[in-house]
N, C-alpha and C positions, 0 to 999 in steps of 0.2 A: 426213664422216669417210671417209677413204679406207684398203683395204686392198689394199695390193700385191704381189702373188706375182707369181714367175717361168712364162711360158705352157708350160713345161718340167713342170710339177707337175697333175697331170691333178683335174678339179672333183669332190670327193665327194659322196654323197649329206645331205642335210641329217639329222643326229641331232638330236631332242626330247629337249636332256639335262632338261626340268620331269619328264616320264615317265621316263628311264630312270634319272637318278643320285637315290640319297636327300638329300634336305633339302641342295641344292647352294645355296641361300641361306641367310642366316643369320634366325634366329627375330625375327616383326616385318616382312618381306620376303616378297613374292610371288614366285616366279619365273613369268618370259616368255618364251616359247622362241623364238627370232627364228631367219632363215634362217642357217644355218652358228654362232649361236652362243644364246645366251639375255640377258636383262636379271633383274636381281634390283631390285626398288623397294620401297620402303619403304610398309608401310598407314599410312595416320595413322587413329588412333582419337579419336571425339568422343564426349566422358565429358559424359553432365549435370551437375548443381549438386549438388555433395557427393561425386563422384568426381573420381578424377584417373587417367591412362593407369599400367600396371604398368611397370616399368623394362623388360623386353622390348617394352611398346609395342604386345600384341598383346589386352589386355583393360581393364577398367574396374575399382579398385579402391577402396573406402570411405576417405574422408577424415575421420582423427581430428580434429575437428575441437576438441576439450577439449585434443589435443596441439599445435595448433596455434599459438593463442592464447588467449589471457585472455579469450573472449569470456563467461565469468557472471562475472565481480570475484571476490569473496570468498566467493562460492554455489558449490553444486557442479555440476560437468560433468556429463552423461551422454552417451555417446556414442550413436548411430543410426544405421543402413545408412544412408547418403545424408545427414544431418542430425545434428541434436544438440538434447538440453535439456536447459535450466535447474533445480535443485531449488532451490528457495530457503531461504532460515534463516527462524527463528521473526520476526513482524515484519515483512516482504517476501514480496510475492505475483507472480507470471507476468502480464508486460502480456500480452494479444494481439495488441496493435498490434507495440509493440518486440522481444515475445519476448523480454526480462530481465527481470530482479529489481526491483521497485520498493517500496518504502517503502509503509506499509499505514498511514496517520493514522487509527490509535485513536482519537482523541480527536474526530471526526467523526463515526464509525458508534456507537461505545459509549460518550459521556462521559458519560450516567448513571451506568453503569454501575461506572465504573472511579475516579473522583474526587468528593471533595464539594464543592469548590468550580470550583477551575482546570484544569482537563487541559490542556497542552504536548505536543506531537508532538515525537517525537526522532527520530534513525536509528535505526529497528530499534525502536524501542519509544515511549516516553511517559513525563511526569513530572506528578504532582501540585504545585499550589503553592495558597495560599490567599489570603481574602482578607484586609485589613487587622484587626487584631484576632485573628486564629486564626493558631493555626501547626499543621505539620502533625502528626497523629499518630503513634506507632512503627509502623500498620502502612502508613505510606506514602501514607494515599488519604482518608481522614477528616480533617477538621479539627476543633482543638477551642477553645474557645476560653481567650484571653488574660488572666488576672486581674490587669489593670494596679495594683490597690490593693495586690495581695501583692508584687510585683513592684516598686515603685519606679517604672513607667512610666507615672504621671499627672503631671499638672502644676497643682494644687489647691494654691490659697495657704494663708499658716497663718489658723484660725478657720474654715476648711472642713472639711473629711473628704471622703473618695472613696469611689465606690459603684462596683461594677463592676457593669455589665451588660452583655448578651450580644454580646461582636465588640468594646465599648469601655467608658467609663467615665465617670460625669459629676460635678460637684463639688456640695456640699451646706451651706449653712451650719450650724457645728455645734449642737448644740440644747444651751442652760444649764439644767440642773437646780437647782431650790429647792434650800435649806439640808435637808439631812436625804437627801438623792437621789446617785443617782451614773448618770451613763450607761452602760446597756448597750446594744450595737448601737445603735439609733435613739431607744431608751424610755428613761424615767427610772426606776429601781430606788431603793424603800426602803433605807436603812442600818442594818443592824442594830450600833445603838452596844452596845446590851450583850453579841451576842456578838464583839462585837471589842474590848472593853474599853474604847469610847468615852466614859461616862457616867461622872458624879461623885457615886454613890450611896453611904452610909455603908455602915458596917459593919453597924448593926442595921436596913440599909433593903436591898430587893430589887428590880435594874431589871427593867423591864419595857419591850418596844418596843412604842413605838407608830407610824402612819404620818408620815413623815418625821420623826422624834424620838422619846423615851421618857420613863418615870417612875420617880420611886421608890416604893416601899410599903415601911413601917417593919414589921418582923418585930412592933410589939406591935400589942395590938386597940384601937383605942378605941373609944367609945360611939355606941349611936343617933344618927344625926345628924351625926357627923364619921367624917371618913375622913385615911388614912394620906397627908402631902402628901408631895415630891421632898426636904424636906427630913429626913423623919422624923420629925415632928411631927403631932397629928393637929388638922384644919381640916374648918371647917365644911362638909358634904355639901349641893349646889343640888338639892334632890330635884325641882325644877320642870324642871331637866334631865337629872337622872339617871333621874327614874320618868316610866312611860309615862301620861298624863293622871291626875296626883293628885287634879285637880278636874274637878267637872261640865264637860261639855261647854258651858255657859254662864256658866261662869267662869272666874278668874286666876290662875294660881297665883303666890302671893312669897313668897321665900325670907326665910326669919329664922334665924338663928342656932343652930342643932341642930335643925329643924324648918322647918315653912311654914305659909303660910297663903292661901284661896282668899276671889277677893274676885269678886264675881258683875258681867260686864261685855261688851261686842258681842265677837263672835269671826269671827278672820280666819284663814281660812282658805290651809295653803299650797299650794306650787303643784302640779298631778294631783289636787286636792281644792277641793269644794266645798259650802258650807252647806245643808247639810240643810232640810228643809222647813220644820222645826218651829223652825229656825233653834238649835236647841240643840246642834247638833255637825256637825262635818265630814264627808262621804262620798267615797269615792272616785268619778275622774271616767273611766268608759270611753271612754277614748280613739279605740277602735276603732269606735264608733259614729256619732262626729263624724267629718265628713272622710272624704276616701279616704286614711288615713294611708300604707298600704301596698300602692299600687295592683295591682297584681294579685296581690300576694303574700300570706300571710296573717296576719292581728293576732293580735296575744293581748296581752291586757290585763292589768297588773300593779296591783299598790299603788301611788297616786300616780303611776304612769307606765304604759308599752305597751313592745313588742316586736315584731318581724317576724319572721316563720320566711319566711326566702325560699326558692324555687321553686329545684329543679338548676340549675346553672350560673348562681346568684348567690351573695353572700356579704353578712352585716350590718354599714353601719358605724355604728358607737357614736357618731359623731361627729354624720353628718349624720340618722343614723335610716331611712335609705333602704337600698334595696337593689339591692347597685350588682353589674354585669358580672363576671364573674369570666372574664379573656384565657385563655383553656386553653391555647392554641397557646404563650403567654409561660412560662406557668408549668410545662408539660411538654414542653418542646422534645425533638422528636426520638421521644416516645413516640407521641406519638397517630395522628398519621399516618405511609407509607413517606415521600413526596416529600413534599407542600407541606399547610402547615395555614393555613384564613382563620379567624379567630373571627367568631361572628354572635352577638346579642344574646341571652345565655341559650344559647350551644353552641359550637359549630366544624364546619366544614366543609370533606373532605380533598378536594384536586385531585392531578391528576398532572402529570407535566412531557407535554411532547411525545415523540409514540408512543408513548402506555401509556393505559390507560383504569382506572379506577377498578373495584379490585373489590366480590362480592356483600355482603363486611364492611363496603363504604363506606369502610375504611381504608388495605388495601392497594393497590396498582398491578400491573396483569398490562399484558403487551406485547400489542401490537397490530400484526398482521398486518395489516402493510397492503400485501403485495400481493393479498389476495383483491379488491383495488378495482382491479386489474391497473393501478397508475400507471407502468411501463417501456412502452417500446415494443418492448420484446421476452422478457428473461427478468427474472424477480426472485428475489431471494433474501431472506427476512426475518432479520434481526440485532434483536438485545436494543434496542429504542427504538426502533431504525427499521427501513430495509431498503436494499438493493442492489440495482440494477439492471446487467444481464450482458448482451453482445450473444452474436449469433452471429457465427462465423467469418466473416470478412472486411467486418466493422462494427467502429465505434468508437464511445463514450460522448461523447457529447454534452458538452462541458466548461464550458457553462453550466448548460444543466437538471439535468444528472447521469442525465436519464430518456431521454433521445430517442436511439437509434441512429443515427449515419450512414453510408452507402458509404465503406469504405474505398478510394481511388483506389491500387492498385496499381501504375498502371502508370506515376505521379510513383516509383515507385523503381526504383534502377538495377539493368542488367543483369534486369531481367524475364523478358524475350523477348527471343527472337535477331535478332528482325526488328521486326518490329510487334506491339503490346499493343491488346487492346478491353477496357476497363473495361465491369463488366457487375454488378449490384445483388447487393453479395455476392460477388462473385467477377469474375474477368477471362478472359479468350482469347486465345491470341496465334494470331498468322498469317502466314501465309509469302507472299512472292511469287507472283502468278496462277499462273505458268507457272515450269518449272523445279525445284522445290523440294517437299517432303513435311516434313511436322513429325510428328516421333517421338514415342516411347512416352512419352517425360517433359511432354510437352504444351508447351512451351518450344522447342525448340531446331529449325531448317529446317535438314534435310539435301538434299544435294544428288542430283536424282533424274539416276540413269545412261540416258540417253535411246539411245546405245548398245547397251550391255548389253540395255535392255529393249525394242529393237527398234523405238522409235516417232520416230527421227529419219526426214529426207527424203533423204539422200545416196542419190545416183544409184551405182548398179554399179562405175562407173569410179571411184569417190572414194573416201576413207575416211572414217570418222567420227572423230570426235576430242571425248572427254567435255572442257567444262569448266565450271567454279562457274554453275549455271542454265541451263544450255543447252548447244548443242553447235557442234563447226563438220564443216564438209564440207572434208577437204584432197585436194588433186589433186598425186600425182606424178608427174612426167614421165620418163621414162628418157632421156638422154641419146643422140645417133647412137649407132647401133652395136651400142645394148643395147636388151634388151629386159625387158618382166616376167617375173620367173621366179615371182611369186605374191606373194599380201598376208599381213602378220604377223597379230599380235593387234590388236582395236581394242578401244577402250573407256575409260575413266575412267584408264585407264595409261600408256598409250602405244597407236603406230599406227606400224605398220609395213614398207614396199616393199621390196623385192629387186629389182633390176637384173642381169643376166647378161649380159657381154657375147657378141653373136651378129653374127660379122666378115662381111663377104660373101667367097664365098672367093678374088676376086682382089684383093681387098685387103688390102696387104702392111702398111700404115700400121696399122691396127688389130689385124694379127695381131700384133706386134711390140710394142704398150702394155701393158705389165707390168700395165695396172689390165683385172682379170677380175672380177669383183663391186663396185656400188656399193650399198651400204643405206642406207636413209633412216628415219629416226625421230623420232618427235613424243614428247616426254616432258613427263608434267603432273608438276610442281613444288608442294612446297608453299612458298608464300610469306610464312606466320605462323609458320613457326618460327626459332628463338633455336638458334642454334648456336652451339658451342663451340670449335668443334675443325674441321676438316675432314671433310664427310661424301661417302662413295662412293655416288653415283648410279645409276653405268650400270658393266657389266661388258661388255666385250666378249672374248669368246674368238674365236680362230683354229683352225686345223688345223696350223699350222707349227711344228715340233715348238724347245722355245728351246732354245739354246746359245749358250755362252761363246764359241767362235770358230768364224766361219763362212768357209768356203773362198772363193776368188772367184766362182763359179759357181753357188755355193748363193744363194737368197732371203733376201732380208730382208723382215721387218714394219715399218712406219713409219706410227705414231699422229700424226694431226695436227689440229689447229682450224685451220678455215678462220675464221670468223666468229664471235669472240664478244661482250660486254658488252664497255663503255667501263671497268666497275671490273676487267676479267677476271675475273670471278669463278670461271671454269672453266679445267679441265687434265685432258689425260689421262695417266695414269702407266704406263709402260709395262712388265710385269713376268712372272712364271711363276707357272704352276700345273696342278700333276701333270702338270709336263714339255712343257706348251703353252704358244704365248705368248701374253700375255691383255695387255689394255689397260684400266684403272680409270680410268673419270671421274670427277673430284670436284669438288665445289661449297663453296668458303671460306667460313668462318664468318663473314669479314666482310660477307658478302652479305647 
């Protein structure tokens, strides 16, 4: 860049307008105070992960990052200096890994707890369902069961009947009752003809029921010996079976006609009885004496027969005489035990499901802590059945065991570090280049160290320094014939700066007569990761020449020019005033 004055105009002293004028840059801008005028450049500011630069460009400020996007769905935002978190709804919990909201499968940590038969995972919650035979009950989470026989949903031909039992139903043929009987439930029940006006008893006769059928009794009396028959009529009394032994125990009794008579003959004796010694009459036969009738349980002997008094958790069948199981678990479901009931021979015995141990009643279920047997490889938490297992900060869960912690490899994700990531147990390091570079307060980010500025480059006396990304360079400028150094600008991470004055020898008339009396030379660091918009001003250069509209012939002019620039030109300088000097703005196109 050349400035050209008339040798007419005498060289002034150089003014430091960075010291004497106020804030002659605009905010965002360093000023430079160069020979005979100044540079104004722009700071660029490097904001860590969760800032962004202020619109003046001159500080770091907090990114809303809840304003930004949608990063929790349908949870809520909380905003954070530098960060954000997730609050989750009921139902979803905070990964450490992803850092969002995830679904919480109830039905894994708590299905005891929460359903009796099915637990289903939902979004955000769970559903009960049951199983075949039960449906579920009003309050959501119990099953009850299905009485397919009241219901219409068996499938029992006709000459069966349906039984429910517990969850389904089984078919049964149905049982015919003798003449005289009617089925209730499963048993055969007496009829009572006379009080249902079944019986064809006269007027002067009285029914009477008897089992499976009835009699009549004629309201008169008749005599010793006859009794009242069905018709009303009185007929001869069998006192050989109506009276209890009429005759000796070694004789017959025969019936005659109003009377009997015993006729002396061997006596047979029926069944629970047997002949006496003297063979003159029958005795009862203790049953309980012969035999283990009632093996472990205890006899007690009747007239002509025995009986069992069975032991707790048995019951007597009439049928076979024995003393059979009584299923407790079948016949009290749901009382006796919390979780699970086994029947054993004469009792039952409660279990729990898994993670719960049986409690000191033997009936209930209490949880079991189980992490006092520490099975995580790092933290646990115990829940209602089971337990959880929790890492620390920069580990993940193991997604087969669900117990083992792994290293989280941080540095598989992007934008980590600025440079280089060390993955480290639990956590990571990043690191910057050997030489050149310093990594800041945020532990992330390598800025660049002004070797310059801080005095530790090698440039020789005669050079300049010149800061760039990592390192620096040495520039040498030379002053062209005729000139000489009038001093060095600013140097450092900004720009670097030479003055040239021309100094003619004095018989030489060619160089007194070249209008160019100052050449400056300037090194300017650029940033080259910025997105521009618009056209932005660089370099300011000021003169001493005072601007006007029209200049005399004799008067100087100023004349901005590029000698040398890019193939896209991306540069220009615009030549214009300010507080009545003429200045020159360089600017760099946005399409650059």
């Amino acid at each position: 860049i050349k400035d050209d004055f008339s040798p007419t105009i005498p060289l002034p002293p150089d003014i430091d307008e960075c010291q004497l004028l106020t804030n002659p840059c605009r905010r965002g801008q360093s000023c430079v105070n160069a020979v005979g005028s100044y540079v104004c450049l722009g700071n660029p500011v490097v904001c860590p992960q969760g800032y962004r630069p202020t619109a003046d460009g001159t500080r770091c400020e907090d990114v809303d990052e809840c304003l930004v996007a949608n990063v929790c769905g349908s949870h809520a935002c909380v905003n954070l200096d530098g960060s954000y978190r997730c609050e989750c709804r009921a139902g979803y919990s905070l990964s450490n890994v992803t850092e969002a909201c995830e679904d919480i499968n109830e039905c894994k940590y708590y299905s005891w707890r929460l359903c009796g038969h099915i637990c289903e995972n939902t979004e955000g919650s769970y559903r009960c369902r049951c199983i075949s035979g039960f449906r579920l009950a009003p309050d959501g989470r119990t099953c009850e069961d299905i009485n397919e026989c009241l219901t219409g949903r068996h499938n029992c031909p006709r000459g069966q009947v349906c039984l429910n039992t517990e969850g389904s139903f089984h078919c049964q043929r149905e049982i015919a009752c003798n003449t005289g009987y009617k089925l209730t439930g499963s048993f055969c029940q007496d009829i009572d003809e006379c009080a249902l006006g079944r019986h064809d008893c006269g007027a002067n006769c009285v029914c009477v029921n008897t089992a499976g059928s009835f009699r009549c009794e004629q309201k008169l009396v008749c005599g010793d010996g006859f009794t009242l028959d069905a018709a009303g009529g009185c007929t001869d009394v069998d006192e050989c079976s109506a009276h209890t032994s009429p005759c000796q125990p070694s004789q017959t009794c025969v019936n005659t006609v109003g009377s009997y008579s015993c006729h002396a003959n061997a006596i047979t004796c029926p069944r629970g009885f047997h002949l006496s010694v003297n063979g003159t009459r029958c005795e009862d036969v203790n049953e309980c004496r012969v035999g283990n009738k009632c093996a472990k349980h205890v006899c007690v002997n009747l007239e002509g027969l025995y009986r069992c008094e069975c032991r707790s958790g048995y019951m007597f069948n009439s049928v076979t005489k024995l003393c059979e199981d009584i299923n407790e678990c079948t016949h009290y479901p749901g009382r006796l035990c919390a979780h699970k009931c086994e029947n054993t021979e004469g009792s039952y015995r409660c279990s729990c499901a898994t993670g719960f141990k049986l409690a000191y009643d033997g009936r209930d279920c209490e949880d079991i802590n189980e992490c006092e047997d520490k099975p995580c490889s790092q933290e646990c938490t115990n829940v209602y059945g089971s337990y959880q297992c929790y890492c620390h900060r920069g580990y993940q869960l193991n997604d087969v065991d669900g117990m083992t912690c792994e290293d989280i490899d941080e540095c598989m994700l992007p934008n980590v570090c600025s440079y280089q990531c060390v993955n480290t147990p639990g956590d990571f390091n990043c690191t910057c280049p050997s030489s050149g570079y310093t990594l800041l307060y945020d532990g992330r980010t390598c800025q660049d160290i002004d070797e310059c500025a801080a005095g530790t480059h090698s440039c020789s006396a005669k050079e300049t320094c010149f800061n760039v990304q990592g390192g620096f360079r040495c520039l040498f400028f030379e002053c062209p014939p005729n000139f000489s150094r009038a001093g060095k600008g600013s140097a450092g991470n900004a720009s670097a700066v030479v003055r040239c004055v021309k100094a003619c020898q004095e018989s030489d008339g060619d160089c007194a007569r070249d209008p160019v009396h100052i050449i400056t030379s300037t090194a300017l660091s650029l940033p080259t990761s910025q997105r521009l918009e618009e056209p932005e001003e660089i370099v300011l250069l000021r003169t001493s020449a005072e601007a006007k509209q029209d200049l005399l012939p004799d008067e100087p002019d100023v004349v901005f020019d590029i000698l040398e620039t890019d193939e896209l030109l991306s540069f220009d300088v615009i030549k214009g005033a300010q507080n009545g000097m003429v200045v020159g703005k360089e600017t760099r196109d946005f399409a650059l």
